[in-house]
Backbone as a chain_set.jsonl record, in Angstrom:
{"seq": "XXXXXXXXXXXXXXXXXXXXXXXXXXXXXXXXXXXXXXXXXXXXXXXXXXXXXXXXXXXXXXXXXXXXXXXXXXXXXXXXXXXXXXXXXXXXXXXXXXXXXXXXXXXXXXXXXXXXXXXXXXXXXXXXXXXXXXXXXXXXXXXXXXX", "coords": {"N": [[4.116, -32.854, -2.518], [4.745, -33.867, -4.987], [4.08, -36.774, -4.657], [1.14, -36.174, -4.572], [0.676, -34.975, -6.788], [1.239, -37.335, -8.768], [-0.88, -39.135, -7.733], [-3.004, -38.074, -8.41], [-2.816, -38.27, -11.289], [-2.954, -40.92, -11.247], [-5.637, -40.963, -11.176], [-8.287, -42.963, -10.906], [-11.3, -43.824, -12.02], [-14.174, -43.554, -9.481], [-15.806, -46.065, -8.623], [-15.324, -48.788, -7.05], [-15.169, -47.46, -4.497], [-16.905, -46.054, -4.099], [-19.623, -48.043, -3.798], [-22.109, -48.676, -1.715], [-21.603, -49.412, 1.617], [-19.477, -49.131, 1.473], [-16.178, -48.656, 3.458], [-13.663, -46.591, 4.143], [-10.692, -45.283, 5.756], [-8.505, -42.737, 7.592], [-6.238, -39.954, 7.468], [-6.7, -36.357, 8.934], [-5.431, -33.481, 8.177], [-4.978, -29.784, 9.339], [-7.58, -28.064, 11.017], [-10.332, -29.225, 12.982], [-7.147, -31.842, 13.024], [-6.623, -35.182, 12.613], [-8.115, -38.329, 13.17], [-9.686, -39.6, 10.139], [-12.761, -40.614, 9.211], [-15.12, -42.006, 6.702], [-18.125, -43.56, 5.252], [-19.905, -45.22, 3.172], [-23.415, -44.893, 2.034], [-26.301, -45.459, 0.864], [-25.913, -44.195, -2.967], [-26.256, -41.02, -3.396], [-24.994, -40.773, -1.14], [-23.24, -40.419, 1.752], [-21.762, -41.018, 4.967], [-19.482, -38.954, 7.057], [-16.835, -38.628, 9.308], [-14.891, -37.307, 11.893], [-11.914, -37.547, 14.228], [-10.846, -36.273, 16.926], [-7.848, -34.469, 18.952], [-6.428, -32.805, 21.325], [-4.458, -34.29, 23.02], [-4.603, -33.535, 25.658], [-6.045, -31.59, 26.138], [-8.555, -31.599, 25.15], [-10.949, -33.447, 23.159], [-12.913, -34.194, 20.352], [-15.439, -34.403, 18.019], [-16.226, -34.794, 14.874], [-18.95, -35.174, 12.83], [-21.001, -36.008, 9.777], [-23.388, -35.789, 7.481], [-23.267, -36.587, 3.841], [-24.122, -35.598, 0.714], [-22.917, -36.814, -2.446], [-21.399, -35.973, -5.521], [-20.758, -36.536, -8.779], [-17.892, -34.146, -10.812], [-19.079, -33.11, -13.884], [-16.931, -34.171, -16.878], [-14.199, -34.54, -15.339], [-11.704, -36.055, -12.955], [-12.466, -35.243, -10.113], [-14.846, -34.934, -7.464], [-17.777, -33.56, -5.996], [-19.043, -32.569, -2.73], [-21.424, -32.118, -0.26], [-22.53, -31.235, 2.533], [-24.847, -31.49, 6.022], [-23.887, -31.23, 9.588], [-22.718, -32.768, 12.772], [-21.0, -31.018, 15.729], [-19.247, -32.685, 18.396], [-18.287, -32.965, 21.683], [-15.542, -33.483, 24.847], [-14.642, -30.712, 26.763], [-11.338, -29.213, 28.441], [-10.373, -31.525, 29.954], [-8.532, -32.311, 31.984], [-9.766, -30.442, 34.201], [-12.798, -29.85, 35.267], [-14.519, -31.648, 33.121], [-16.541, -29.672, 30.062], [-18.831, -29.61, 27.925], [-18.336, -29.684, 24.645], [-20.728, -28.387, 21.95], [-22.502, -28.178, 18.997], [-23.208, -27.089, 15.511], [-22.473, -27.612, 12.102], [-21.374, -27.517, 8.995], [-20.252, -29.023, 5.669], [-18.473, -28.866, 2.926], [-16.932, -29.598, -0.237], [-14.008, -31.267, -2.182], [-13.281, -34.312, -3.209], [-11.216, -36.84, -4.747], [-10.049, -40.149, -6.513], [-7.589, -42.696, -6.238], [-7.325, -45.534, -7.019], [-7.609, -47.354, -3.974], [-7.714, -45.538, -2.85], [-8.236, -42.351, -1.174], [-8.663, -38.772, -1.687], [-8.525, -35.687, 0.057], [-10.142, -32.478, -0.035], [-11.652, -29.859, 2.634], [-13.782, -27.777, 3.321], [-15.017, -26.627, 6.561], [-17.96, -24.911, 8.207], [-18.41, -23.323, 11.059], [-21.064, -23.739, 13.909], [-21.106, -22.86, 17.18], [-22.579, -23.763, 20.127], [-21.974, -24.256, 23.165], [-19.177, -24.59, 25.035], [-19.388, -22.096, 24.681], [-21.059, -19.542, 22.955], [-19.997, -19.971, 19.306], [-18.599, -19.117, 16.43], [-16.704, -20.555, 13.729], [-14.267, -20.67, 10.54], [-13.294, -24.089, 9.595], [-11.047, -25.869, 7.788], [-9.416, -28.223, 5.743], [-7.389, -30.894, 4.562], [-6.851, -34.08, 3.411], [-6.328, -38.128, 3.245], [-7.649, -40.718, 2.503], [-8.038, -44.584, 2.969], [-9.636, -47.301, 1.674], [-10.673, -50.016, 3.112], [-12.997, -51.63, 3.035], [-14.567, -52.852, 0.857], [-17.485, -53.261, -1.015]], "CA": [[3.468, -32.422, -3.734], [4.82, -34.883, -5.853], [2.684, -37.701, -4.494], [-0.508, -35.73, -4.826], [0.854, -35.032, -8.561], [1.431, -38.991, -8.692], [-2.167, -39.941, -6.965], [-3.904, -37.323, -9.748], [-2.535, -38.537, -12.277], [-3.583, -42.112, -11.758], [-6.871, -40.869, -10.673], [-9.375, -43.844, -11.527], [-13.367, -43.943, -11.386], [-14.584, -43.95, -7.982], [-16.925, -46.732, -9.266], [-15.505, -49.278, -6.255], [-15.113, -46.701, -3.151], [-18.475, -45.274, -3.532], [-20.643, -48.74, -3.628], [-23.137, -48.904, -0.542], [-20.763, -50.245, 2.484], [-17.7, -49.185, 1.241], [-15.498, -48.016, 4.45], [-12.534, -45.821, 4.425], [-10.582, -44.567, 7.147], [-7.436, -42.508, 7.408], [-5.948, -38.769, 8.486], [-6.659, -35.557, 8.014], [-4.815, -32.296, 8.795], [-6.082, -28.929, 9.275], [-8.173, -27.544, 12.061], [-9.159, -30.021, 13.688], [-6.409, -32.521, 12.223], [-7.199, -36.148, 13.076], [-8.318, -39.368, 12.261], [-11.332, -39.824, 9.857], [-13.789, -42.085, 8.79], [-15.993, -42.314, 5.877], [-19.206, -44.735, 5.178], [-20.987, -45.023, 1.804], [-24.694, -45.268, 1.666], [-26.845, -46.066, -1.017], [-26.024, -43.512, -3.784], [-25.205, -40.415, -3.527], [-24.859, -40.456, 0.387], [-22.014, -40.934, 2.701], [-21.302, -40.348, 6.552], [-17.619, -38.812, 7.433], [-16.499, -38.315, 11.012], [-13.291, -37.296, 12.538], [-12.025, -37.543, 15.784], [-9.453, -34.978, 17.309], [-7.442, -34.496, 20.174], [-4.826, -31.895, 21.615], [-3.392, -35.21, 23.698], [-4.34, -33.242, 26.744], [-7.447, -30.96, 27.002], [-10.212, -31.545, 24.608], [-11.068, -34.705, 22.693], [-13.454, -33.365, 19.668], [-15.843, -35.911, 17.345], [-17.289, -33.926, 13.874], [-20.017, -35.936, 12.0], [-21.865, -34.906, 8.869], [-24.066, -36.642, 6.453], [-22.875, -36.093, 2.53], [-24.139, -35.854, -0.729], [-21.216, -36.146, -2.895], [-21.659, -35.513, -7.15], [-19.164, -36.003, -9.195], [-18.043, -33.262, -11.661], [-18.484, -33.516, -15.342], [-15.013, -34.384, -17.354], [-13.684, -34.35, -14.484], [-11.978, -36.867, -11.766], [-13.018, -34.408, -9.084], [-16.591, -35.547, -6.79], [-18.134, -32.165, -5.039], [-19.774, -33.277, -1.457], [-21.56, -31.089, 0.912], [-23.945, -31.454, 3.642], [-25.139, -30.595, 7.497], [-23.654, -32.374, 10.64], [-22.354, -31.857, 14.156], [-19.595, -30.991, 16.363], [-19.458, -32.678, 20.197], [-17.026, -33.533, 22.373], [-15.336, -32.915, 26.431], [-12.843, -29.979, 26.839], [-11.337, -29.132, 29.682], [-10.377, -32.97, 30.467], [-7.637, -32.014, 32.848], [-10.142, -29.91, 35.155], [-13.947, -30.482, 35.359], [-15.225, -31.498, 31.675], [-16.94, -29.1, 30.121], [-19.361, -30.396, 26.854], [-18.239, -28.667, 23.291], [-21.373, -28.659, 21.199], [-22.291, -27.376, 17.562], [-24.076, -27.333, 14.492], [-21.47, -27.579, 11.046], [-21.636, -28.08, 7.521], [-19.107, -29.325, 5.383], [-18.301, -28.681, 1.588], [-15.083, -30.05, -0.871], [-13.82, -31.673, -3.608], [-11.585, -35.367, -3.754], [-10.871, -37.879, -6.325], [-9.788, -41.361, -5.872], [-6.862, -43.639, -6.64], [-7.283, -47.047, -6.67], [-8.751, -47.411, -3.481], [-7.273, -44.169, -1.704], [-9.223, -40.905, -1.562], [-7.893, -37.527, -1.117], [-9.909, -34.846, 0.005], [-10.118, -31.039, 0.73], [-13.221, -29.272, 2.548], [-14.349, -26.39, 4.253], [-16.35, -26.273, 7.799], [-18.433, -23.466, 8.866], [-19.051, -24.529, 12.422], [-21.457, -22.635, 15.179], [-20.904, -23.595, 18.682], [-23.273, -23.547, 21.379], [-21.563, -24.872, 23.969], [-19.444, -24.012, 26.233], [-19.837, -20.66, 24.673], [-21.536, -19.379, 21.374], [-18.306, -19.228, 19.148], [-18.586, -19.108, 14.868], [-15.406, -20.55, 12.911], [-14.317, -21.946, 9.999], [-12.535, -24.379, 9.855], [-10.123, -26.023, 6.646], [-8.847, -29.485, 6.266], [-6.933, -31.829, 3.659], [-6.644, -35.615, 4.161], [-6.34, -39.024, 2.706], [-8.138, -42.302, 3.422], [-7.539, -45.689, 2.443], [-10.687, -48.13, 1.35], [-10.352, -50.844, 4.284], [-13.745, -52.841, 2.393], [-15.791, -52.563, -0.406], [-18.49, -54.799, -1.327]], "C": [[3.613, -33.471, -4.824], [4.222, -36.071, -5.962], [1.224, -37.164, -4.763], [-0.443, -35.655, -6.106], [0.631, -36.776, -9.098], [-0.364, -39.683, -8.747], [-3.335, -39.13, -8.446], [-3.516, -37.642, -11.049], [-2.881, -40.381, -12.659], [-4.779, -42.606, -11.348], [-7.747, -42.082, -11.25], [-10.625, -43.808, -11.052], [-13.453, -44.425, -9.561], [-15.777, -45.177, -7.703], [-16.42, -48.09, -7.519], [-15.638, -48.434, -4.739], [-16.213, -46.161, -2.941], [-19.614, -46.317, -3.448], [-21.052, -48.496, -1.896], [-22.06, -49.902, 0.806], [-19.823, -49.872, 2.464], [-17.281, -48.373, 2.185], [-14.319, -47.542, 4.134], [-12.29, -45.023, 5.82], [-8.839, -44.062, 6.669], [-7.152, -41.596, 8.487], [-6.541, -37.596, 7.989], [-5.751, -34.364, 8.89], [-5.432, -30.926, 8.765], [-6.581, -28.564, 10.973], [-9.782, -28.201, 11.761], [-8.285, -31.184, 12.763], [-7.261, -33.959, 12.836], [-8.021, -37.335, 12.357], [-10.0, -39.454, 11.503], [-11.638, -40.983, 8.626], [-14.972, -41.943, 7.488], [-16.379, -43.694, 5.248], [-19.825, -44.236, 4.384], [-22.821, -45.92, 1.896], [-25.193, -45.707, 0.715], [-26.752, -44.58, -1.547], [-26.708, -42.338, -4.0], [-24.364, -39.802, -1.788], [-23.978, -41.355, 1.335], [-21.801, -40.527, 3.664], [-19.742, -40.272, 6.784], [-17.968, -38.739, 8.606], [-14.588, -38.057, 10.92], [-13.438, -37.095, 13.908], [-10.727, -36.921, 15.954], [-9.158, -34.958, 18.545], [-6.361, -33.52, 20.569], [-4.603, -32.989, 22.575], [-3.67, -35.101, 25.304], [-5.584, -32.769, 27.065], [-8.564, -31.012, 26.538], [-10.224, -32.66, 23.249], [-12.883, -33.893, 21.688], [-13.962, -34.624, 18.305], [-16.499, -34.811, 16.196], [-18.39, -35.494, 13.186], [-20.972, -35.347, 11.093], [-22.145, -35.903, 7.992], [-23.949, -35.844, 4.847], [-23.476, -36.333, 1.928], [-23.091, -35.334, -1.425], [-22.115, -36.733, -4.813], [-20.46, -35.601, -7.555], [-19.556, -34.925, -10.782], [-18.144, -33.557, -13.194], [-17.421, -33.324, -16.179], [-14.365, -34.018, -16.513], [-13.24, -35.817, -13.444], [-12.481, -36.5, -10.445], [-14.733, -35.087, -8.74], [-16.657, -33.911, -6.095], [-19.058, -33.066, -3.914], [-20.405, -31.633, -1.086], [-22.961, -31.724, 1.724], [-23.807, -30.881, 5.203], [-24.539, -31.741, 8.399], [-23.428, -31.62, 12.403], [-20.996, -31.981, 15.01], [-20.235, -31.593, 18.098], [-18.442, -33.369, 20.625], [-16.854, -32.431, 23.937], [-14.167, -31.817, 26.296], [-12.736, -29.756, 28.498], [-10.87, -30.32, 30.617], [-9.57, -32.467, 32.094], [-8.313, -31.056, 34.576], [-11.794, -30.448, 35.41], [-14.342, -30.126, 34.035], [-16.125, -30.775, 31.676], [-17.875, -29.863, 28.345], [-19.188, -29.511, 25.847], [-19.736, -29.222, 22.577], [-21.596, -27.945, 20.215], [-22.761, -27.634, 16.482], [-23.132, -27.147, 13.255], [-21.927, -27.998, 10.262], [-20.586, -28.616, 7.091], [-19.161, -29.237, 4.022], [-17.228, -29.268, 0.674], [-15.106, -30.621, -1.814], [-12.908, -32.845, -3.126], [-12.183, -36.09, -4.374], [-10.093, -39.326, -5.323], [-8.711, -41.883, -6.531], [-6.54, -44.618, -6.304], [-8.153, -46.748, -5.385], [-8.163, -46.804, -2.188], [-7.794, -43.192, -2.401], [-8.702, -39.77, -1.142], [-8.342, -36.438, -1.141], [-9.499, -33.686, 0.195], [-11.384, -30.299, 1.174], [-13.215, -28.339, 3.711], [-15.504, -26.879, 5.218], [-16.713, -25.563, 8.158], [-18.998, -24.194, 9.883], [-19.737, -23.147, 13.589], [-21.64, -23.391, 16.217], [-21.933, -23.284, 19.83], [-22.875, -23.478, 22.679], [-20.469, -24.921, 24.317], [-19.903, -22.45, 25.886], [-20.401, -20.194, 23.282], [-19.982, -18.822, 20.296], [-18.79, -20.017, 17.813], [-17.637, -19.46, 14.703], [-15.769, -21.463, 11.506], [-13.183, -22.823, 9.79], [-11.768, -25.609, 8.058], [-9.194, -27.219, 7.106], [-8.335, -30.304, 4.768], [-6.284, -32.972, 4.187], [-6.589, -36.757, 3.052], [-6.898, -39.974, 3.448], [-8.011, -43.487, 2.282], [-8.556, -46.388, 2.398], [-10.374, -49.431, 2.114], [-11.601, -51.789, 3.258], [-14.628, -51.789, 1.598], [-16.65, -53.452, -0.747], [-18.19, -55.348, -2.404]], "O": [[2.646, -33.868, -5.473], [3.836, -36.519, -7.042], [0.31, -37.887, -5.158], [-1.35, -36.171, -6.76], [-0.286, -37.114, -9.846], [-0.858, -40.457, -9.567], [-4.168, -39.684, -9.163], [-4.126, -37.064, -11.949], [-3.003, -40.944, -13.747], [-5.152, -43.763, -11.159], [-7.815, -41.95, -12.472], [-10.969, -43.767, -9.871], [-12.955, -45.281, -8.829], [-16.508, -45.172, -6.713], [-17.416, -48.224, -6.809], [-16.319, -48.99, -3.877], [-16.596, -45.787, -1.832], [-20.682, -45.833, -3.072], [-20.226, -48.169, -1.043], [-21.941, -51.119, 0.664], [-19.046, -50.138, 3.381], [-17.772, -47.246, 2.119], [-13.697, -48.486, 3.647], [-13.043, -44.45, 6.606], [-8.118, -44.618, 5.84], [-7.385, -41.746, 9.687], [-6.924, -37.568, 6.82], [-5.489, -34.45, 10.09], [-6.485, -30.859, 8.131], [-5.885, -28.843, 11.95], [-10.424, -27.924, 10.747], [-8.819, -31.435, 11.683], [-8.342, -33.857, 13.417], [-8.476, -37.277, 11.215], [-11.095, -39.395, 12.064], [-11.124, -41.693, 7.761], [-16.006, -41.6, 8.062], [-15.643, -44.604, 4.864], [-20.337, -43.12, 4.475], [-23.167, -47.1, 1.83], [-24.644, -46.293, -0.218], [-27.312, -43.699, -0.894], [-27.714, -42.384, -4.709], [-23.589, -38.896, -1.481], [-24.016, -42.562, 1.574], [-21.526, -39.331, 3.573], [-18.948, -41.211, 6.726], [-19.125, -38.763, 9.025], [-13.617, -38.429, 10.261], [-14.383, -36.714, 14.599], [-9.74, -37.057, 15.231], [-9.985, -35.351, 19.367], [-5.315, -33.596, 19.925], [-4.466, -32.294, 23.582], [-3.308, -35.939, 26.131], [-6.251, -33.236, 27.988], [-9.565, -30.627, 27.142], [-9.36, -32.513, 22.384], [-13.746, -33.251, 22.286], [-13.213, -35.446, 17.777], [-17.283, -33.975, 16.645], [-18.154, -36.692, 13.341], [-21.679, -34.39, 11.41], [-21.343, -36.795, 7.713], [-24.433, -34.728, 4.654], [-23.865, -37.487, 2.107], [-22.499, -34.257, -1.364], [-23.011, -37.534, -5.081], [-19.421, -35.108, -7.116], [-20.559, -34.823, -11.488], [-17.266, -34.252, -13.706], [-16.948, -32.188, -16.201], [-13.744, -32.985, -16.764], [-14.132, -36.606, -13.133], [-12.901, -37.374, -9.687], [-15.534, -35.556, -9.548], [-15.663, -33.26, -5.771], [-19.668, -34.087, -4.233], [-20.053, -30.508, -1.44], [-23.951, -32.405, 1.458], [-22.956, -30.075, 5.578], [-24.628, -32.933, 8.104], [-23.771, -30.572, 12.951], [-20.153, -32.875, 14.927], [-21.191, -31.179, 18.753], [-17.817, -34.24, 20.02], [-17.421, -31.38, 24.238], [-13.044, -32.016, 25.833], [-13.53, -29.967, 29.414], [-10.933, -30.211, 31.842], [-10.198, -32.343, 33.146], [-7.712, -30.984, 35.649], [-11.888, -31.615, 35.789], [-14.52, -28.979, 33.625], [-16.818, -30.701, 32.691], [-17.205, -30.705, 27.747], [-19.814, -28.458, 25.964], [-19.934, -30.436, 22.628], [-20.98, -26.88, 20.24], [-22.773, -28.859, 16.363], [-22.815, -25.965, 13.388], [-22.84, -28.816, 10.373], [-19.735, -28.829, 7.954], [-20.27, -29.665, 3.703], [-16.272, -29.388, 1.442], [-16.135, -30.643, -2.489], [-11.817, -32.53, -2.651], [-13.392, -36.128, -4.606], [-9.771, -39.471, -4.144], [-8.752, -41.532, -7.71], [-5.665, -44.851, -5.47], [-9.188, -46.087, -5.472], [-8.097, -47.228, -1.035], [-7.89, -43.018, -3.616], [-8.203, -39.823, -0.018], [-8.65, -35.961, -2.234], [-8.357, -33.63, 0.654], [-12.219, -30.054, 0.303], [-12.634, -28.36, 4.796], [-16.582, -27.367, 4.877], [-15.852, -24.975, 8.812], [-19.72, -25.191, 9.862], [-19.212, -22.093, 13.948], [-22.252, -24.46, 16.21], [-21.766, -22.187, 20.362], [-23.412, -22.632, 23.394], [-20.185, -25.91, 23.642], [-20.599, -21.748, 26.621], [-19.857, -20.832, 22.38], [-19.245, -17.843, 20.41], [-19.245, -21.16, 17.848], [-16.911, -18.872, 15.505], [-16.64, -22.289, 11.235], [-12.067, -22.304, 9.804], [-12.712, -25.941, 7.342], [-8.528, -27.36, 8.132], [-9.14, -30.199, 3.842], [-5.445, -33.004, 5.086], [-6.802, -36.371, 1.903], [-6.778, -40.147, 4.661], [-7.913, -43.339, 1.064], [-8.902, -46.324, 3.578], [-9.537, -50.052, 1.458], [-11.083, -52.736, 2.667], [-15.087, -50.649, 1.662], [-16.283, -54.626, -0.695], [-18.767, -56.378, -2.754]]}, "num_chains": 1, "name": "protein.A"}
């Protein structure tokens, strides 16, 4: 807690992490936890991904295309947009294909040129079986390049 107090408090403009190119990559935790990736478009659009794993039976890729806003007087950005869930479960016996249609919603802020996020997934599954959740995640990523 005290680092997130720390990181908000020396919240600065997101003015380099959001130019066109700018890559971040980090973790996140949550359901699924795992490593993720965000790519800035041209203005106000950004692609996340994460990639997940229980180590053993199902290897799990989300992807979703953002528009992210930021709030007025505020360091807070709001995102949301549509993407998808796919990935193998089952590794250990005969793969089986997870597939899925998800959104994604949230709020983070930036410091320096680390981002710290929180967002909601409502995810519907097709594949292997029709199965609704949602799913809840908080993470950090680190600005690897910026233009």
């Amino acid at each position: 807690m005290l680092v997130l107090a720390l990181l908000i408090a020396t919240a600065s403009p997101a003015v380099a992490q959001r130019q066109p190119g700018a890559l971040g990559a980090g973790f996140q935790v949550g359901r699924p936890g795992g490593l993720a990736l965000k790519w800035y478009r041209s203005s106000p659009v950004a692609y996340d991904g994460i990639v997940s794993t229980d180590g053993d039976d199902f290897v799990v890729g989300h992807v979703h295309r953002l528009w992210e806003r930021p709030l007025p007087n505020s360091p807070l950005h709001l995102f949301a947009g549509p993407g998808v869930v796919v990935g193998p479960s089952r590794l250990a016996q005969s793969p089986r294909l997870r597939l899925g249609l998800s959104g994604e919603v949230g709020l983070n802020f930036y410091a320096e040129r680390f981002e710290v996020f929180l967002h909601v997934t409502p995810v519907l599954r097709f594949l292997p079986s029709t199965q609704a959740s949602i799913d809840a995640n908080a993470g950090l990523r680190y600005y690897l390049r910026s233009p």
